[in-house]
N, CA, C and O of each residue as an XYZ file, in Angstrom:
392
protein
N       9.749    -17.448      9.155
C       8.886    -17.327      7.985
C       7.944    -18.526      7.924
O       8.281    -19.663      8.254
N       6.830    -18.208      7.510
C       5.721    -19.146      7.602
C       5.919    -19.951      6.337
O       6.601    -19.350      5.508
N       5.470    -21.251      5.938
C       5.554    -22.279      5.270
C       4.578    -21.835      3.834
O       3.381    -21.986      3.587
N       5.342    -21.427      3.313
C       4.712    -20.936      2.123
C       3.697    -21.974      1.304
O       3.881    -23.181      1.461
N       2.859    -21.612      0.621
C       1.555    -23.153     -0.305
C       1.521    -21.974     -1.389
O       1.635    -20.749     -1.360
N       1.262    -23.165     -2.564
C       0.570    -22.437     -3.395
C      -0.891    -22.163     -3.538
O      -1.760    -23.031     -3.624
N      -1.033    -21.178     -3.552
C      -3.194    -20.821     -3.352
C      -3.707    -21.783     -4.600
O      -4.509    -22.680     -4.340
N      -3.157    -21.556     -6.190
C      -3.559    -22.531     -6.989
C      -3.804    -23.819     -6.711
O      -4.940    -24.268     -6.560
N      -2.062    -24.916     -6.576
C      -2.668    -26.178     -6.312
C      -2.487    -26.350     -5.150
O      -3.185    -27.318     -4.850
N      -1.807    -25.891     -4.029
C      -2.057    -26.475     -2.536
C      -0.478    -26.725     -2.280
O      -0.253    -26.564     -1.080
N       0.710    -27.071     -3.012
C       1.947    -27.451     -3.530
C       2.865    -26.689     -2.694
O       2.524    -25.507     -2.647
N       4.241    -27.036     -1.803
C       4.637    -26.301     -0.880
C       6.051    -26.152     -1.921
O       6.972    -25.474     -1.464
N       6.191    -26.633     -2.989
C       7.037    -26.560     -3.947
C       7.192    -24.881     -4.550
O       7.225    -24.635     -5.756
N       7.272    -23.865     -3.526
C       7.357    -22.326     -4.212
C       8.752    -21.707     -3.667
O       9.273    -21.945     -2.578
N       9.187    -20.927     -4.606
C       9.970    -20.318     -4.307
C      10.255    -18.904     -4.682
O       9.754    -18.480     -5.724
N      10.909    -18.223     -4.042
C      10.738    -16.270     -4.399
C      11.416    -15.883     -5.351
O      12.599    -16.073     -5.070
N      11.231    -15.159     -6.949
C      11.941    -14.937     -8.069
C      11.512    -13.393     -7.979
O      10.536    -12.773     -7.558
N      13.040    -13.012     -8.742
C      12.672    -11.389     -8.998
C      11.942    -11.506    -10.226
O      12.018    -12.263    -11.194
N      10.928    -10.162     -9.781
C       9.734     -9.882    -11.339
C      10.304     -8.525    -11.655
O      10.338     -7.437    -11.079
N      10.874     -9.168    -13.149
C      11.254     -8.276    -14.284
C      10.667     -7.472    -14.296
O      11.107     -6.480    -13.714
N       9.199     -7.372    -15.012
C       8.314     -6.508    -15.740
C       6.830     -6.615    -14.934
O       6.541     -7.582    -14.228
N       6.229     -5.834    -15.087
C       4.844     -5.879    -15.073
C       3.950     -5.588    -15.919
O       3.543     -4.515    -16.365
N       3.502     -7.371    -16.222
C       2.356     -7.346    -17.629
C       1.358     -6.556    -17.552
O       1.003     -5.831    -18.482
N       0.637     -6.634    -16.096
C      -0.577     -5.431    -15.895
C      -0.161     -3.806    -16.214
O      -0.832     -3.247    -17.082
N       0.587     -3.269    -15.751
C       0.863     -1.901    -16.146
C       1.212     -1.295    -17.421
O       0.829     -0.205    -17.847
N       2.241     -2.415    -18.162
C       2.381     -2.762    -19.330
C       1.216     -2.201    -20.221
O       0.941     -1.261    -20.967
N       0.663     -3.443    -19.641
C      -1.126     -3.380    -20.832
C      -1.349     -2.116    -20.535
O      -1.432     -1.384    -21.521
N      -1.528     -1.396    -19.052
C      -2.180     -0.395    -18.840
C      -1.390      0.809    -19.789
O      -2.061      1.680    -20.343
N      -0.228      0.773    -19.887
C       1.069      1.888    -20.642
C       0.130      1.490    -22.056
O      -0.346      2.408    -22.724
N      -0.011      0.568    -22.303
C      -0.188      1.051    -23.568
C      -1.562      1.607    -24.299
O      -1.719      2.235    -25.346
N      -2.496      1.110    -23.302
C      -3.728      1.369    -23.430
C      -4.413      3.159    -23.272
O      -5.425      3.708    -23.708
N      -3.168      3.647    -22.365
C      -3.375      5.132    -21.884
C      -1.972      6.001    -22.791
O      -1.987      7.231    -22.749
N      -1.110      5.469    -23.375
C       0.028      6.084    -23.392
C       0.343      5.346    -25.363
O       1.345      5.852    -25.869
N      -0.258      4.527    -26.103
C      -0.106      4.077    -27.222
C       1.364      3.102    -26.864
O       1.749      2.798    -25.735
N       2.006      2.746    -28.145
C       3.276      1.465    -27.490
C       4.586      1.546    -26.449
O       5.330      0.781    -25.835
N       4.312      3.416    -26.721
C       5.610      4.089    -25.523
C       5.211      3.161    -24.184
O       6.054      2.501    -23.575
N       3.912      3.212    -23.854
C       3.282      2.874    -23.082
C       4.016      1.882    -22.322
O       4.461      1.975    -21.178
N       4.085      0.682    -23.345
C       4.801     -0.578    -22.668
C       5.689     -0.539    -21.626
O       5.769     -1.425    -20.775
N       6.555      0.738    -21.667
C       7.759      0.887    -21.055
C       7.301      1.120    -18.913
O       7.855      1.143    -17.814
N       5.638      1.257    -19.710
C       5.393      1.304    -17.917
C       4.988      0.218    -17.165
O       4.397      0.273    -16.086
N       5.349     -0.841    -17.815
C       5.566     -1.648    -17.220
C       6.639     -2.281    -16.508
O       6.437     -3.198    -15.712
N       8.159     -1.663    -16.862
C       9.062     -1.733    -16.051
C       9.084     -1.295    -14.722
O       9.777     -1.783    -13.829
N       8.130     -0.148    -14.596
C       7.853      0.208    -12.927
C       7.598     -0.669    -12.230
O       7.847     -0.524    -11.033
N       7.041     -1.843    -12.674
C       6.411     -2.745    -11.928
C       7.728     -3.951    -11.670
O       7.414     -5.059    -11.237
N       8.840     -3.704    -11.899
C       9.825     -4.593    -12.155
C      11.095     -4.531    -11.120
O      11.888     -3.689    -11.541
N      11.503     -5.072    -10.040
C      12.259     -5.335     -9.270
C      11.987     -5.834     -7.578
O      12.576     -5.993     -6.508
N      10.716     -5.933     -8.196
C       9.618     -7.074     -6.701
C      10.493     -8.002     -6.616
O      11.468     -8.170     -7.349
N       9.984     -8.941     -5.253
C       9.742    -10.443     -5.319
C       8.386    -10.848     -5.502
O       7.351    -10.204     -5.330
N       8.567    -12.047     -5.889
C       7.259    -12.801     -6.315
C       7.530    -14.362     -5.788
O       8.653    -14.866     -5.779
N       6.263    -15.075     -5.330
C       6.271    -16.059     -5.171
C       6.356    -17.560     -6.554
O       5.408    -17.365     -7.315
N       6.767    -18.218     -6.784
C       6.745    -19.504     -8.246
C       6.537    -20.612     -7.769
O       7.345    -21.372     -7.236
N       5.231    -20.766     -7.980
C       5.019    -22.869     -7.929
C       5.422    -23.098     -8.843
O       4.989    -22.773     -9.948
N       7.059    -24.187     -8.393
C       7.366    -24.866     -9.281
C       6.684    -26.442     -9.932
O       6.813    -27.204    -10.891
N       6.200    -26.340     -9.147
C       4.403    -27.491     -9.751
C       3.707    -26.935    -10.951
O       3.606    -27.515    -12.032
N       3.196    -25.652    -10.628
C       2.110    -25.452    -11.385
C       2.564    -24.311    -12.353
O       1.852    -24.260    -13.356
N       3.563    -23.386    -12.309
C       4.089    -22.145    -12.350
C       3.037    -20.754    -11.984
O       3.211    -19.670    -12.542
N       1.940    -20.991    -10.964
C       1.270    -20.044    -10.780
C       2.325    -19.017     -9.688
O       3.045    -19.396     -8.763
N       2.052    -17.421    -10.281
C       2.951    -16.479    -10.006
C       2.130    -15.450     -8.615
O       0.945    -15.121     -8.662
N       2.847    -15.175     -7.745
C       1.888    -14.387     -6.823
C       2.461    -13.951     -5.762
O       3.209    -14.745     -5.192
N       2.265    -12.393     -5.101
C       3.274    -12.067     -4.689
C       2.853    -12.370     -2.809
O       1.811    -12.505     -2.167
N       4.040    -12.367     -2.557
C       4.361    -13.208     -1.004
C       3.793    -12.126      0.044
O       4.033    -10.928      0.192
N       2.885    -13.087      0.759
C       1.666    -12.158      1.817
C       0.655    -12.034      1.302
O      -0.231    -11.946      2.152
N       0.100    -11.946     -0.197
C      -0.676    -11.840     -1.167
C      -1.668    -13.052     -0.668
O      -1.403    -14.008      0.061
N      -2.911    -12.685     -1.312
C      -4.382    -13.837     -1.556
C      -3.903    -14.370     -3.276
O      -4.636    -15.292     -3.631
N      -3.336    -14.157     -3.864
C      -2.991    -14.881     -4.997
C      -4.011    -14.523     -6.086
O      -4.323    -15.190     -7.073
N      -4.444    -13.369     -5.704
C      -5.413    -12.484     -6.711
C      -4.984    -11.899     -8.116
O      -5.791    -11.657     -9.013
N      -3.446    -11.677     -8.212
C      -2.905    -11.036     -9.176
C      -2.376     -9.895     -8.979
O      -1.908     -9.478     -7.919
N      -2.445     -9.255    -10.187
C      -1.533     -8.160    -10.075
C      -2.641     -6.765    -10.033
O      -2.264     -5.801     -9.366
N      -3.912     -6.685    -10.703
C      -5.180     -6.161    -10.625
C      -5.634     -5.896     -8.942
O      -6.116     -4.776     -8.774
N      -5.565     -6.613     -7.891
C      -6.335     -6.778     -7.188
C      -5.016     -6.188     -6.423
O      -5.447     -5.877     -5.312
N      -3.821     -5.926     -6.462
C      -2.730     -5.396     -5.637
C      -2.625     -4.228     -5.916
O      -2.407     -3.502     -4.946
N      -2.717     -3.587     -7.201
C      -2.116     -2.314     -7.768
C      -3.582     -1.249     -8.131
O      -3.403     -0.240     -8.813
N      -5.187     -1.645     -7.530
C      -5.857     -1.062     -8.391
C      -5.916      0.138     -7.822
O      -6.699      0.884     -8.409
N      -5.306      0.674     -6.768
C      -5.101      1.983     -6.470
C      -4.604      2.761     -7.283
O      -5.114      3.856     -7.523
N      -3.363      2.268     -7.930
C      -2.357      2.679     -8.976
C      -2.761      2.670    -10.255
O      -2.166      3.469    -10.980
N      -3.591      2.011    -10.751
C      -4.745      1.883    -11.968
C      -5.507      3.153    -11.828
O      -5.320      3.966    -12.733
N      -6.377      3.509    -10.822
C      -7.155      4.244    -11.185
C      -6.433      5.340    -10.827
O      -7.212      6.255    -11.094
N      -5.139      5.983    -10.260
C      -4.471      7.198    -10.072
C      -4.010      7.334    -11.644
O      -4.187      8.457    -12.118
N      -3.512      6.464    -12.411
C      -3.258      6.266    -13.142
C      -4.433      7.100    -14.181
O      -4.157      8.166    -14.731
N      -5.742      6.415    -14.325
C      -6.589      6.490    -15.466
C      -6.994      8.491    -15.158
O      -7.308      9.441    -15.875
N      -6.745      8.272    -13.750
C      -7.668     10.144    -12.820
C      -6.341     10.955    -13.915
O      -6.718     11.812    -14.714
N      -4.777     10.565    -13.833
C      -3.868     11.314    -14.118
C      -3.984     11.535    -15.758
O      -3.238     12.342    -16.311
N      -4.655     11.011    -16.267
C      -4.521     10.525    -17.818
C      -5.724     11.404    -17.919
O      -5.638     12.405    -18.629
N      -6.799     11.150    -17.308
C      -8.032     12.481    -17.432
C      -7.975     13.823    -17.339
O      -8.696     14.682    -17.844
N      -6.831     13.923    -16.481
C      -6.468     15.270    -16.013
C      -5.586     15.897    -16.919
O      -5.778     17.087    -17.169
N      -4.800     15.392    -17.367
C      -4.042     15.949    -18.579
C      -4.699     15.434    -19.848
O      -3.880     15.356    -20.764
N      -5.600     15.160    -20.092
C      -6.629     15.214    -21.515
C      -7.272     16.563    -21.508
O      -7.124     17.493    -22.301
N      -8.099     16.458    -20.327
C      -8.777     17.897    -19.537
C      -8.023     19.335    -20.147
O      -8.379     20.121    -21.025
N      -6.682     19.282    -19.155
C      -6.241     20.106    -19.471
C      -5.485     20.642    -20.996
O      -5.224     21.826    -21.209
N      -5.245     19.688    -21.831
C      -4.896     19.805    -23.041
C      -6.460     20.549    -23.889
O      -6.443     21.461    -24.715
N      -7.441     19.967    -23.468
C      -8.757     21.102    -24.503
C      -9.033     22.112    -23.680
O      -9.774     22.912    -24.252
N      -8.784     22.415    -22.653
C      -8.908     23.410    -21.937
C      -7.961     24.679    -22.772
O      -8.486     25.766    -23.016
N      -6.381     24.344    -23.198
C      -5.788     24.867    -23.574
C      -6.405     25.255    -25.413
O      -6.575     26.280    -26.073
N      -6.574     23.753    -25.642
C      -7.248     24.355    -27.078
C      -8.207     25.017    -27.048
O      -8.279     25.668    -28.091
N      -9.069     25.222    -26.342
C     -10.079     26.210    -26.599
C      -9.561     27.868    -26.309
O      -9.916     28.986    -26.681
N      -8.690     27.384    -25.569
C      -8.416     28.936    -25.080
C      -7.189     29.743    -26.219
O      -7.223     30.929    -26.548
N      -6.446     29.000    -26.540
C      -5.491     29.002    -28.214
C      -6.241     29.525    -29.372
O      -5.934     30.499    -30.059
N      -7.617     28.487    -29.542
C      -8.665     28.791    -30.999
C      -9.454     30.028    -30.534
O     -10.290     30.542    -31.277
């Protein structure tokens, strides 16, 4: 295994922690789904992740240290297409009901 740094400060002080939750999907659960929402952020929960214990910047191992946005935005926008598609189809149904 290669000598891990932190991309923030440069700090070889990191080490690999399991990630609970995921704040990004989270936000996204609730933003598409109201507070149930939150709960989709547990999908994002049983990674490893990299921790400068220097700086506490969080980032996952092999990663450019971009975040969680710049890893998952495939899953964001399947996400927002799936949320369109069943809006879609919900007035599709109301019109055809009224």
């Amino acid at each position: 295994m290669e000598n891990q740094h932190c991309p923030s400060c440069g700090s070889h002080l990191v080490v690999p922690v399991r990630k609970n939750y995921d704040g990004g999907l989270g936000c996204l659960g609730l933003l598409l789904f109201g507070w149930w929402g939150l709960l989709l952020g547990l999908l994002g929960g049983g990674g490893i992740e990299m921790y400068c214990t220097r700086c506490g910047f969080r980032w996952s191992p092999g990663g450019n240290g971009c975040g969680c946005l710049a890893g998952c935005i495939g899953l964001i926008v399947g996400l927002i297409i799936t949320a369109a598609v069943i809006v879609l189809f919900l007035m599709v149904l109301a019109l055809l009901a009224g």
